[in-house]
mmCIF file of the C-alpha atoms, coordinates in Angstrom:
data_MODEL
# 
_entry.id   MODEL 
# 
loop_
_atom_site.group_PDB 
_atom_site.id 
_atom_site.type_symbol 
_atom_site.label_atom_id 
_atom_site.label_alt_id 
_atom_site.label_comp_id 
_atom_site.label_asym_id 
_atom_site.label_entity_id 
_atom_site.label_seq_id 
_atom_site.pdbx_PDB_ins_code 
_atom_site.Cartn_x 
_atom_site.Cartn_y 
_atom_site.Cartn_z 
_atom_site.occupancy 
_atom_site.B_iso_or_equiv 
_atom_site.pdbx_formal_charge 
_atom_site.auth_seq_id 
_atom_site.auth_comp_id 
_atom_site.auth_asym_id 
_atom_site.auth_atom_id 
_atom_site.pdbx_PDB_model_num 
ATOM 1   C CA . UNK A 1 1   ? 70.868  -44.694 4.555  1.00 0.00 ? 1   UNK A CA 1 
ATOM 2   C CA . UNK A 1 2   ? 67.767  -42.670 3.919  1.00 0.00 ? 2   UNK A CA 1 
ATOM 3   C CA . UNK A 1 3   ? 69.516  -39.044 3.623  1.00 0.00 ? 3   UNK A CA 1 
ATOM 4   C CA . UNK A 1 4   ? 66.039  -37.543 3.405  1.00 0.00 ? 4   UNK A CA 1 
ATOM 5   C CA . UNK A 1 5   ? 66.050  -38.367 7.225  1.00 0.00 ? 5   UNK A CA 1 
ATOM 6   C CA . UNK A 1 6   ? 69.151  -38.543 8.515  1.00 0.00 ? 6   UNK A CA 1 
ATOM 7   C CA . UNK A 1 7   ? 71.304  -34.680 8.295  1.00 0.00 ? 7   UNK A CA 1 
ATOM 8   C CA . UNK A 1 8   ? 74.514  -35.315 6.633  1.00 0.00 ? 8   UNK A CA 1 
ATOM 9   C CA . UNK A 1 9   ? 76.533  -34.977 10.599 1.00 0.00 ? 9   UNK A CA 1 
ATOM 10  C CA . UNK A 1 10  ? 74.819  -38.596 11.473 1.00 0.00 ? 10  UNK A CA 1 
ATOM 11  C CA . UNK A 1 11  ? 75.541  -40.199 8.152  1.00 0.00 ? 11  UNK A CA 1 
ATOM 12  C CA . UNK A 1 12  ? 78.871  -39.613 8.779  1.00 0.00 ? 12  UNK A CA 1 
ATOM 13  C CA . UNK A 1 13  ? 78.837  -40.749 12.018 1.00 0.00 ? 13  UNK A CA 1 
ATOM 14  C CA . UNK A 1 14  ? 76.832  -43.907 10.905 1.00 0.00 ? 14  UNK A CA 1 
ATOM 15  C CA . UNK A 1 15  ? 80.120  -44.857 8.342  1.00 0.00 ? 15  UNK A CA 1 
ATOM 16  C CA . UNK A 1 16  ? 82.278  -43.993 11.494 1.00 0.00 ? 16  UNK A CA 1 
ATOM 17  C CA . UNK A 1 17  ? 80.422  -46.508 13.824 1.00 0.00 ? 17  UNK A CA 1 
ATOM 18  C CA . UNK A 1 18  ? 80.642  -48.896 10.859 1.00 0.00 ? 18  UNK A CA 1 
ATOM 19  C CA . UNK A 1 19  ? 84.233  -48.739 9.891  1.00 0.00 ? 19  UNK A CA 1 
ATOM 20  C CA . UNK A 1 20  ? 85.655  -48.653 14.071 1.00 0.00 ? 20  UNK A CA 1 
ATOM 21  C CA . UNK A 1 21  ? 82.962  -52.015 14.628 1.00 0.00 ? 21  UNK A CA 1 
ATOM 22  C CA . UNK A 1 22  ? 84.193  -53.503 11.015 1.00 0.00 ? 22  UNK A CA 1 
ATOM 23  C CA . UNK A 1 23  ? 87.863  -52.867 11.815 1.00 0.00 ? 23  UNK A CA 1 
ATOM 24  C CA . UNK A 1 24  ? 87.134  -54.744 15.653 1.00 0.00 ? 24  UNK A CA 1 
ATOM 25  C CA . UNK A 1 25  ? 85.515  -57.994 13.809 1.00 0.00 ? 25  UNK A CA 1 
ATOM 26  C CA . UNK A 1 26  ? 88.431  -57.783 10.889 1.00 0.00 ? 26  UNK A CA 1 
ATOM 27  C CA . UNK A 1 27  ? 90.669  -58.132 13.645 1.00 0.00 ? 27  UNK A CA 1 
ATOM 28  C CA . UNK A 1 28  ? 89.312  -61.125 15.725 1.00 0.00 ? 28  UNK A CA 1 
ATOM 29  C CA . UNK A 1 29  ? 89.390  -63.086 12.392 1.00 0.00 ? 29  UNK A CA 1 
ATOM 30  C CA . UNK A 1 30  ? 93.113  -61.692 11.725 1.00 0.00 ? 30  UNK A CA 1 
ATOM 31  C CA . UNK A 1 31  ? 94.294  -62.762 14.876 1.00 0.00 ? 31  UNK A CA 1 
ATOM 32  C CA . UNK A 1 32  ? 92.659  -66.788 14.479 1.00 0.00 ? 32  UNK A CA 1 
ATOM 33  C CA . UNK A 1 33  ? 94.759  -66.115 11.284 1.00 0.00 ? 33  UNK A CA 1 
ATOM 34  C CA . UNK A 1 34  ? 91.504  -66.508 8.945  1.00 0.00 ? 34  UNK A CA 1 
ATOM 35  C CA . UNK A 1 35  ? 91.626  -65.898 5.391  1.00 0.00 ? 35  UNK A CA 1 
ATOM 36  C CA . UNK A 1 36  ? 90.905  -62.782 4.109  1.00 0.00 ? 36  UNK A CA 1 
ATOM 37  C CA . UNK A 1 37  ? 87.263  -63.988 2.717  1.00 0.00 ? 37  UNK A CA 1 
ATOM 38  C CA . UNK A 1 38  ? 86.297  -64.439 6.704  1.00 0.00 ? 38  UNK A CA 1 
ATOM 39  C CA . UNK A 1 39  ? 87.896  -61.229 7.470  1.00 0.00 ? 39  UNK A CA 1 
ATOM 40  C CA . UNK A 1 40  ? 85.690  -59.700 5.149  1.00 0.00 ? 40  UNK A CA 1 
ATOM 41  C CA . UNK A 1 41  ? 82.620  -61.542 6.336  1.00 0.00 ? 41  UNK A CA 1 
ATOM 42  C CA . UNK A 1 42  ? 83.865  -60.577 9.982  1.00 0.00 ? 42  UNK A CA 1 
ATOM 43  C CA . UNK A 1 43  ? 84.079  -56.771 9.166  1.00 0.00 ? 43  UNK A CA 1 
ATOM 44  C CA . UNK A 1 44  ? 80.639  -56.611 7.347  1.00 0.00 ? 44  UNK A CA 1 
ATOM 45  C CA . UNK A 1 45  ? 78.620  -58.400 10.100 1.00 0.00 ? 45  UNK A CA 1 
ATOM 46  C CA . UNK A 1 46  ? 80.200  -56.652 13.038 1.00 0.00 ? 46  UNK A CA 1 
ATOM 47  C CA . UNK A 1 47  ? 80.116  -53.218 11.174 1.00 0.00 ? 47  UNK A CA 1 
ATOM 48  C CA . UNK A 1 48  ? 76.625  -53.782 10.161 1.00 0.00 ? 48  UNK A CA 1 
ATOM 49  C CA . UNK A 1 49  ? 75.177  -56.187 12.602 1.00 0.00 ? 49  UNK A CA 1 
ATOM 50  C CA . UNK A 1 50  ? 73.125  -53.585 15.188 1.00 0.00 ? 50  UNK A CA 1 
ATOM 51  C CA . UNK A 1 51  ? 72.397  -51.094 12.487 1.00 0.00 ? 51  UNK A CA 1 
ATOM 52  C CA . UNK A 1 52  ? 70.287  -54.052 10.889 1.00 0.00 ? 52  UNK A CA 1 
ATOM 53  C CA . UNK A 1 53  ? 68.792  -55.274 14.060 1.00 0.00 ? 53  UNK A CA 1 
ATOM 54  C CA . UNK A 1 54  ? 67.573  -51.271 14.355 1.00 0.00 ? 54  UNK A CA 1 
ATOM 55  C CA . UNK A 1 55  ? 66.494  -51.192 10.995 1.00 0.00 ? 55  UNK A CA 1 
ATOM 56  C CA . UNK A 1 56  ? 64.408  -54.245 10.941 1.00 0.00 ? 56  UNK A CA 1 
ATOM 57  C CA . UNK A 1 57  ? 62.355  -53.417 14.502 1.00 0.00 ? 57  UNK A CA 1 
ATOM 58  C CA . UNK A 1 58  ? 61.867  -49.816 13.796 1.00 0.00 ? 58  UNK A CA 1 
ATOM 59  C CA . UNK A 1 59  ? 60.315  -50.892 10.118 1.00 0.00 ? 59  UNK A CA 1 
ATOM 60  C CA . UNK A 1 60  ? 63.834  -48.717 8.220  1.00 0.00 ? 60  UNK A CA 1 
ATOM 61  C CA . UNK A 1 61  ? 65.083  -49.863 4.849  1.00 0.00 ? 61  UNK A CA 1 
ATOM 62  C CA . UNK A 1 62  ? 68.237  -51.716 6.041  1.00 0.00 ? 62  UNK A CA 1 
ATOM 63  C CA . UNK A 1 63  ? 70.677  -48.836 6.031  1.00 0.00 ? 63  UNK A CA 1 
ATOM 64  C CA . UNK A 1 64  ? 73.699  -50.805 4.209  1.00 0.00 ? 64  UNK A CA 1 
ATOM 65  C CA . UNK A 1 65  ? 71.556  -52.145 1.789  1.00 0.00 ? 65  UNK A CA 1 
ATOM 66  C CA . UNK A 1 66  ? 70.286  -48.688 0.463  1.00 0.00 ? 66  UNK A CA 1 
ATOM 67  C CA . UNK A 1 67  ? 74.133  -47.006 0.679  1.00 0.00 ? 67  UNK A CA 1 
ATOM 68  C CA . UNK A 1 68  ? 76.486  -48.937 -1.184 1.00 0.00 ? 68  UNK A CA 1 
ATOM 69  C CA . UNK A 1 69  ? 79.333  -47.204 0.831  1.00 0.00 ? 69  UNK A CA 1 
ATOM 70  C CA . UNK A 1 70  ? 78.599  -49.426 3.920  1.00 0.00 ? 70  UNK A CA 1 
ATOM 71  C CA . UNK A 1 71  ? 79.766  -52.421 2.459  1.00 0.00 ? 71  UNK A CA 1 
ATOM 72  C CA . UNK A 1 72  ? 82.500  -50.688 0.200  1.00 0.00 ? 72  UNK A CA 1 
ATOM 73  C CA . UNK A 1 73  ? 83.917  -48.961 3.830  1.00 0.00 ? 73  UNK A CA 1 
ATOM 74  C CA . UNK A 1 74  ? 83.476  -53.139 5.728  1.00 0.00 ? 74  UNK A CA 1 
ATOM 75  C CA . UNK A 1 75  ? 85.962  -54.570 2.557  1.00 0.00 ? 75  UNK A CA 1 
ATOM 76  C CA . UNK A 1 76  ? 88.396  -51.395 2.901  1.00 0.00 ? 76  UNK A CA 1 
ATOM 77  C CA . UNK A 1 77  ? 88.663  -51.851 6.519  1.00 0.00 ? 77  UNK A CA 1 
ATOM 78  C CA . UNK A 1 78  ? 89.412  -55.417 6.327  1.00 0.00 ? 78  UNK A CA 1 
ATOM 79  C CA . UNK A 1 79  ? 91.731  -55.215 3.053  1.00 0.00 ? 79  UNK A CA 1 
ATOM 80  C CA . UNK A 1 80  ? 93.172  -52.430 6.290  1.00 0.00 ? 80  UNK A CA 1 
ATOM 81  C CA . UNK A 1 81  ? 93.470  -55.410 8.538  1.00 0.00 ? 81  UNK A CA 1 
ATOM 82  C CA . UNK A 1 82  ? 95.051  -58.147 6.065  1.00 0.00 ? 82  UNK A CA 1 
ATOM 83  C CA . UNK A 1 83  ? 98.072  -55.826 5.149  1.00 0.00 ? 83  UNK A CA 1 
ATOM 84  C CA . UNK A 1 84  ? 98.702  -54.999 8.585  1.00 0.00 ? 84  UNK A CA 1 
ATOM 85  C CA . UNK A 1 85  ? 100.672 -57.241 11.321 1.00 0.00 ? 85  UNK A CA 1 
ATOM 86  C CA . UNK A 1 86  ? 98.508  -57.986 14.667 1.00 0.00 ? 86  UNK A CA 1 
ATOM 87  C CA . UNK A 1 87  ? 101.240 -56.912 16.705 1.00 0.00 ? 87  UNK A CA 1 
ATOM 88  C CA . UNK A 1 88  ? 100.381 -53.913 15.699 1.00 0.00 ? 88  UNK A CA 1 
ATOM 89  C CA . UNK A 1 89  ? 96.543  -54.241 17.723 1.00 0.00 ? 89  UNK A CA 1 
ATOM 90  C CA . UNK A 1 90  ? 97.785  -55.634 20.449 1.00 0.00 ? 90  UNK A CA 1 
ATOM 91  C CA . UNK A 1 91  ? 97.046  -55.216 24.001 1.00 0.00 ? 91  UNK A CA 1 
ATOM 92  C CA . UNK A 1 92  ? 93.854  -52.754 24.739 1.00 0.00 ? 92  UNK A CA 1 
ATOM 93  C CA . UNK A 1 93  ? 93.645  -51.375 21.048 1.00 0.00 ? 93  UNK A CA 1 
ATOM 94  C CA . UNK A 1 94  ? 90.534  -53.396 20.372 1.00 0.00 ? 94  UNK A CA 1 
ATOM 95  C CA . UNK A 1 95  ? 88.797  -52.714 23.372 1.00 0.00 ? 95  UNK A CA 1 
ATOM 96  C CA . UNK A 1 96  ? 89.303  -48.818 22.936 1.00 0.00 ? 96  UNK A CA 1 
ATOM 97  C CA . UNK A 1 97  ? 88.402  -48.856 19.422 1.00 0.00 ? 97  UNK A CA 1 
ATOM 98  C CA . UNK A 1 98  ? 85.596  -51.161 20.132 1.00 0.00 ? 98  UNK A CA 1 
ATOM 99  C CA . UNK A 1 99  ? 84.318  -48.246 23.026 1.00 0.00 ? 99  UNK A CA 1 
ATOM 100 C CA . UNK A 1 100 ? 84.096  -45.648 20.638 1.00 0.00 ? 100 UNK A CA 1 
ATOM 101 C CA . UNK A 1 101 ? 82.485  -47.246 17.995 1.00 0.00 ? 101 UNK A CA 1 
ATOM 102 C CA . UNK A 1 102 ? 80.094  -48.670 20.735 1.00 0.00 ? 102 UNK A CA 1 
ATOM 103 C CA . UNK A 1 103 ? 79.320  -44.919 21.479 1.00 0.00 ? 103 UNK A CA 1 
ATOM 104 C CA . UNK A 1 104 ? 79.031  -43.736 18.472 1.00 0.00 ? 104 UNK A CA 1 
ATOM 105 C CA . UNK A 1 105 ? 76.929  -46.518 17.033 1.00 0.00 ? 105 UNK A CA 1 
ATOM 106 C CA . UNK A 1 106 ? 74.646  -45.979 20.250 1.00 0.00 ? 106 UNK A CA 1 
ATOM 107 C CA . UNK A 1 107 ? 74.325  -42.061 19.497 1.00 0.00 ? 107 UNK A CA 1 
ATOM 108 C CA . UNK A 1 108 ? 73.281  -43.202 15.960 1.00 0.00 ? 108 UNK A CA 1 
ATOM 109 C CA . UNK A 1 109 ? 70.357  -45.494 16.760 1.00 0.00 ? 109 UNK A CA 1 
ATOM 110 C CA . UNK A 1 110 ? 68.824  -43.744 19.386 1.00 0.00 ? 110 UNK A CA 1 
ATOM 111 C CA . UNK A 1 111 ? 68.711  -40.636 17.092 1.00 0.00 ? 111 UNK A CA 1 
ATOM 112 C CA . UNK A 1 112 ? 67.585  -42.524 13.978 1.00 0.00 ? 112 UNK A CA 1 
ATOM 113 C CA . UNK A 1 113 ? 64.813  -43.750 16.225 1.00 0.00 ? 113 UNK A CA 1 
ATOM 114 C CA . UNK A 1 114 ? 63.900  -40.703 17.596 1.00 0.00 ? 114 UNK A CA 1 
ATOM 115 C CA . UNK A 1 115 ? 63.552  -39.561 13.442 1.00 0.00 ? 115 UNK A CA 1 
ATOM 116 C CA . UNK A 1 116 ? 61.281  -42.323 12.743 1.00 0.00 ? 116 UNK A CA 1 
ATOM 117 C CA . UNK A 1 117 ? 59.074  -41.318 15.447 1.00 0.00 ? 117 UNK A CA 1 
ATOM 118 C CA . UNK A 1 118 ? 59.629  -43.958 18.394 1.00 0.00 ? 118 UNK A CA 1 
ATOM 119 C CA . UNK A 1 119 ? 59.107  -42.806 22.446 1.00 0.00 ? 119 UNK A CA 1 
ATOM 120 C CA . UNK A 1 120 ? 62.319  -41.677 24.034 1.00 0.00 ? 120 UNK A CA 1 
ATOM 121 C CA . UNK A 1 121 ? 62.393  -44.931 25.892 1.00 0.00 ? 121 UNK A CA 1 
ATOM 122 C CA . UNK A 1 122 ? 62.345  -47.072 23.054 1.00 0.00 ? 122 UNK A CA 1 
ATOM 123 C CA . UNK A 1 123 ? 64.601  -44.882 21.229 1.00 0.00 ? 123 UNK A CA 1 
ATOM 124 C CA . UNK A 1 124 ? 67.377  -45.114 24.137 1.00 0.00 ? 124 UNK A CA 1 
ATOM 125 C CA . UNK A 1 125 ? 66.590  -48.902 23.745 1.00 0.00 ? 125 UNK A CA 1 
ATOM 126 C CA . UNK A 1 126 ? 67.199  -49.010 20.397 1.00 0.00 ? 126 UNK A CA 1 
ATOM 127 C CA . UNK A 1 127 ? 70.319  -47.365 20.858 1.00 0.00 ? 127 UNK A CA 1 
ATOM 128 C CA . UNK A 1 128 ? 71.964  -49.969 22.748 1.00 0.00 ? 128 UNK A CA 1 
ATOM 129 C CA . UNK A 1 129 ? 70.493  -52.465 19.934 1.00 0.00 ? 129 UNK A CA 1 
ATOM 130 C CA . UNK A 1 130 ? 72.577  -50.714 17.680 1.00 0.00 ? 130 UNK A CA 1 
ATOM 131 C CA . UNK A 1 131 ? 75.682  -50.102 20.038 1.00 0.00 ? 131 UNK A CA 1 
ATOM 132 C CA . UNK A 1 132 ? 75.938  -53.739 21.706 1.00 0.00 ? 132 UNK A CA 1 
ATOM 133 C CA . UNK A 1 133 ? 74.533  -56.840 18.738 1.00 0.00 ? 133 UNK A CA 1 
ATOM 134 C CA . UNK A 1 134 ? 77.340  -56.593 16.115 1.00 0.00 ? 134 UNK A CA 1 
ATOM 135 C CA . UNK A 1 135 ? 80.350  -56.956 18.843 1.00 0.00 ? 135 UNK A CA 1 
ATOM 136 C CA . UNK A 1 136 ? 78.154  -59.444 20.230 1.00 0.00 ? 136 UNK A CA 1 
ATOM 137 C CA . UNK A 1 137 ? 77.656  -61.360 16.714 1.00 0.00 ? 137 UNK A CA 1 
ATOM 138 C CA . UNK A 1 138 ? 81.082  -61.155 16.051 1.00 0.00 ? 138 UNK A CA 1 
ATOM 139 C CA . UNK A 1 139 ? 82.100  -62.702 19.707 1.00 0.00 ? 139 UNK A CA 1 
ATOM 140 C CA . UNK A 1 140 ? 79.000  -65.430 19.134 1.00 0.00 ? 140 UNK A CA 1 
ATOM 141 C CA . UNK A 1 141 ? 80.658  -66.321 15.273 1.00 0.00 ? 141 UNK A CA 1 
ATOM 142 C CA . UNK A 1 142 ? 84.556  -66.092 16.612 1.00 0.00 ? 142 UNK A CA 1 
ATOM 143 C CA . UNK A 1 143 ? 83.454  -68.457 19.875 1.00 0.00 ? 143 UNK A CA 1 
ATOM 144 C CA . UNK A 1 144 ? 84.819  -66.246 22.081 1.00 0.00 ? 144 UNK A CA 1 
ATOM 145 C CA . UNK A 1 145 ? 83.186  -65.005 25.578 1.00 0.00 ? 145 UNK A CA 1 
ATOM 146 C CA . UNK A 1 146 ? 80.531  -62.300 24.249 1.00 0.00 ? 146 UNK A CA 1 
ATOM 147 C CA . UNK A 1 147 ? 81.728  -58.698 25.559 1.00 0.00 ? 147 UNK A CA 1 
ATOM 148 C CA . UNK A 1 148 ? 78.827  -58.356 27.661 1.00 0.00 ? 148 UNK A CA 1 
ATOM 149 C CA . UNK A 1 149 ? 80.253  -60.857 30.086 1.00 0.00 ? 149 UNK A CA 1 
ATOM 150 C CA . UNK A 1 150 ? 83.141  -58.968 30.770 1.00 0.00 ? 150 UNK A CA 1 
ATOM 151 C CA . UNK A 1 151 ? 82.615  -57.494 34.302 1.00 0.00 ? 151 UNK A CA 1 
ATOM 152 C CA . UNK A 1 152 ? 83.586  -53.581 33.549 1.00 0.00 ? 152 UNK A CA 1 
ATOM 153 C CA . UNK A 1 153 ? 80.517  -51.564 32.117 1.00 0.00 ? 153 UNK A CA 1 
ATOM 154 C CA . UNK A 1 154 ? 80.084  -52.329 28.232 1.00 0.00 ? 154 UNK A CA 1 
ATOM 155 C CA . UNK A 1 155 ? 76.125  -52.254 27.853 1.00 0.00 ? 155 UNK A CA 1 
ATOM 156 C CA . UNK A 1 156 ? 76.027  -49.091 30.561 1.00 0.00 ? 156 UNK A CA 1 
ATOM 157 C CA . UNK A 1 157 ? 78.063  -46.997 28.545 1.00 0.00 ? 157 UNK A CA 1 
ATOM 158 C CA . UNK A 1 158 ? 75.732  -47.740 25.229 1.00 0.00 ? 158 UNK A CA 1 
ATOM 159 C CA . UNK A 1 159 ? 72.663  -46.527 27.336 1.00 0.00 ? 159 UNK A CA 1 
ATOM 160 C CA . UNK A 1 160 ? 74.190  -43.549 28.970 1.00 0.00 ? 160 UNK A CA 1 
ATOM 161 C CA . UNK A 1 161 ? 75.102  -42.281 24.945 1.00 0.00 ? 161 UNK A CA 1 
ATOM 162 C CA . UNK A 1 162 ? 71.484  -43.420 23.776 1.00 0.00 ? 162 UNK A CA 1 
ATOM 163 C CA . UNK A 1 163 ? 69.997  -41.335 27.022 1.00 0.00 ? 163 UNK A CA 1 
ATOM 164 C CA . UNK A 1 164 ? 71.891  -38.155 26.529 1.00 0.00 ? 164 UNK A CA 1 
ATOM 165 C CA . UNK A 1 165 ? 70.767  -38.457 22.849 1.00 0.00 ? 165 UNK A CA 1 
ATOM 166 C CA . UNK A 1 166 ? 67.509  -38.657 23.745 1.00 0.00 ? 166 UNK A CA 1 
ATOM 167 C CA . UNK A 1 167 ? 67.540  -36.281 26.556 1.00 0.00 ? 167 UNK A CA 1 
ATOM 168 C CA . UNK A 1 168 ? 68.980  -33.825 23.984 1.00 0.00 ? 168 UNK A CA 1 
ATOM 169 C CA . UNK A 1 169 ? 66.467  -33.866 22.030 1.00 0.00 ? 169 UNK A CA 1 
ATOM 170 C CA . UNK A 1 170 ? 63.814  -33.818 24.862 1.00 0.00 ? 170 UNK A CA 1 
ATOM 171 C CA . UNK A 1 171 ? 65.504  -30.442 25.887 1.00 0.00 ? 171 UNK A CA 1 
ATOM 172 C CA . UNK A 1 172 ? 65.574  -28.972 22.369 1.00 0.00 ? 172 UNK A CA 1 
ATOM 173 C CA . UNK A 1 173 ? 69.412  -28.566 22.818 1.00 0.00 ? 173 UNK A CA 1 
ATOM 174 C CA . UNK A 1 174 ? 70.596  -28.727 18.892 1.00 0.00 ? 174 UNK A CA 1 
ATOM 175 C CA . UNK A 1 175 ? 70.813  -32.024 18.106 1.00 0.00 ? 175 UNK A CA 1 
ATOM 176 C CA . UNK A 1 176 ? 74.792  -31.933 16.321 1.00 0.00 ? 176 UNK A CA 1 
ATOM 177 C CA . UNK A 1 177 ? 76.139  -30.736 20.015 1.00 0.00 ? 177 UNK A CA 1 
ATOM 178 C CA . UNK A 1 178 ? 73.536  -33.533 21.462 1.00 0.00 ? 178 UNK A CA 1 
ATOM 179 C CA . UNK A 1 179 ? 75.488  -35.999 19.738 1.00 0.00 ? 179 UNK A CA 1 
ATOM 180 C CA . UNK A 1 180 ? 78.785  -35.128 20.392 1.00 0.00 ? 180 UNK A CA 1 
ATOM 181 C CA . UNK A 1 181 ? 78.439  -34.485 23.536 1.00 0.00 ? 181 UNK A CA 1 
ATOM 182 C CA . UNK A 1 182 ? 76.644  -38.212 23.777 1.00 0.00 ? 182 UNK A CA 1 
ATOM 183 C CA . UNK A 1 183 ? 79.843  -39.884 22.216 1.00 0.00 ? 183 UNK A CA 1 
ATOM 184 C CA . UNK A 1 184 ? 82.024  -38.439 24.556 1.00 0.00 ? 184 UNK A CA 1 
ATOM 185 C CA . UNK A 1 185 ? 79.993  -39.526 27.313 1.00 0.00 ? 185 UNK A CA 1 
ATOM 186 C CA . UNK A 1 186 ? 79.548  -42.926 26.602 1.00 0.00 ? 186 UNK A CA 1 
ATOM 187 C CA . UNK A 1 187 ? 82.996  -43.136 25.127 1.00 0.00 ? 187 UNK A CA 1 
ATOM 188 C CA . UNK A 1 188 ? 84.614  -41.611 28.174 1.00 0.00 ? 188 UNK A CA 1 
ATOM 189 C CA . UNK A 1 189 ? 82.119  -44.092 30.603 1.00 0.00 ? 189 UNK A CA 1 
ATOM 190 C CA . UNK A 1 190 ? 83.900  -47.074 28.660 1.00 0.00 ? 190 UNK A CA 1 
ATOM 191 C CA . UNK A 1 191 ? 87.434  -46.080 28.617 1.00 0.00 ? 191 UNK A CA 1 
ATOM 192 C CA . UNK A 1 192 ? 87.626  -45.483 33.101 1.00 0.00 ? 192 UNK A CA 1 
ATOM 193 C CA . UNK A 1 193 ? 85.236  -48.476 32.455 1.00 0.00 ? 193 UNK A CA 1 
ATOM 194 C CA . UNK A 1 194 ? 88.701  -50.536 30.653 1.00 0.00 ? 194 UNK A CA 1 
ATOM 195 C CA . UNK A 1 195 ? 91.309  -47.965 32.842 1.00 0.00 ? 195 UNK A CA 1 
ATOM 196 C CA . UNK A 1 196 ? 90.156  -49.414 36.176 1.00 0.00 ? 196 UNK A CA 1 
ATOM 197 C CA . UNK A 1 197 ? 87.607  -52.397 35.812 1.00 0.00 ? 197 UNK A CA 1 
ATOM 198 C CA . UNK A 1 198 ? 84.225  -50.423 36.488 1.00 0.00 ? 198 UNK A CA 1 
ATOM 199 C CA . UNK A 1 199 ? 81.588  -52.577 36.993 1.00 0.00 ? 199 UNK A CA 1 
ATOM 200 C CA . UNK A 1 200 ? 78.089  -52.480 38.364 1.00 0.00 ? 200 UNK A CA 1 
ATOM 201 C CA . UNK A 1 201 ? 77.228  -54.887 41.280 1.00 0.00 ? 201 UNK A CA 1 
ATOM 202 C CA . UNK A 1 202 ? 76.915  -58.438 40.634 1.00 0.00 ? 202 UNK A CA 1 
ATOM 203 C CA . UNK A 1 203 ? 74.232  -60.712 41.317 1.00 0.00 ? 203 UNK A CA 1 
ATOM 204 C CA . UNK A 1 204 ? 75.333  -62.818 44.571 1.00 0.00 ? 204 UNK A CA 1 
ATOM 205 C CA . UNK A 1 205 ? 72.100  -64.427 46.056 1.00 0.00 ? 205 UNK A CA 1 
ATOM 206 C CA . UNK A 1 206 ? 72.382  -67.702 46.721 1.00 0.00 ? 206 UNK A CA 1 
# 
């Protein structure tokens, strides 16, 4: 990633989005017992998938391809998930881990936006871009029901971590308590979200 952007607090958080989305797409392919080959593949595109949608519409260098640690962090998360037994991730695990890694990753590209310039509402956009596309390339590639058609909030809790990030920043309130305090937020949102089945309205016109 372009560290002459990006302060060292949001790199970090960028290889922690990464390796909590890599381990959630190594996991899918454990549990249709793949070989470890597709669990790599799995990890890489689900750790990298909505940093590279960012990337690409807010005219980045593709942040994995310029820091070879990306892809080294996707391989040591899945090597994580071959030597492991799936009992181990059963029940809500990958929800949870998927949650925070939403979060994070949501933090991330709304503040990468905001550093290359974009309006806060495209930046909270872009955001959920980078929160929501690589779970839902890694449900699209497993053929599994994409996580945005589960009824409890998924997509709401990416744009309530992209719009405190952006708030933040519109307040001047320093940006490393900005995004903590955006992580926890959307984080927290997705967890009660899981605990007891939040969900917005459906549509129900006839």
């Amino acid at each position: 990633m372009n560290s002459e952007v990006l302060t060292p607090l949001l790199n970090w958080l960028d290889l922690a989005g990464v390796a909590i989305f890599a381990l959630t797409g190594a996991l899918v392919a454990a549990k249709e017992r793949q070989t470890f080959v597709t669990l790599g593949f799995f990890s890489l595109v689900t750790g990298v998938g909505g940093g590279t949608v960012r990337d690409l519409l807010i005219g980045a260098p593709v942040f994995w391809i310029q820091d070879a640690r990306v892809p080294v962090v996707c391989l040591a998360v899945a090597l994580f998930a071959w030597f492991t037994p799936t009992r181990w991730w059963e029940g809500r695990f990958l929800s949870i881990a998927d949650g925070l890694g939403l979060a994070a990753y949501a933090v991330l590209g709304a503040a990468k936006a905001i550093e290359y310039g974009l309006p806060p509402v495209s930046a909270a956009f872009m955001g959920i871009i980078t929160g929501c596309v690589g779970g839902i390339i890694r449900d699209v590639l497993a053929g599994r029901p994409s996580i945005l058609m589960r009824p409890e909030l998924y997509v709401t809790a990416a744009a309530l971590s992209a719009s405190v990030t952006v708030l933040g920043d519109l307040a001047g309130i320093r940006r490393e308590w900005v995004w903590i305090a955006a992580t926890t937020a959307g984080y927290g949102l997705r967890l009660a979200a899981i605990r007891w089945n939040l969900a917005l309205p459906a549509y129900g016109r006839d």
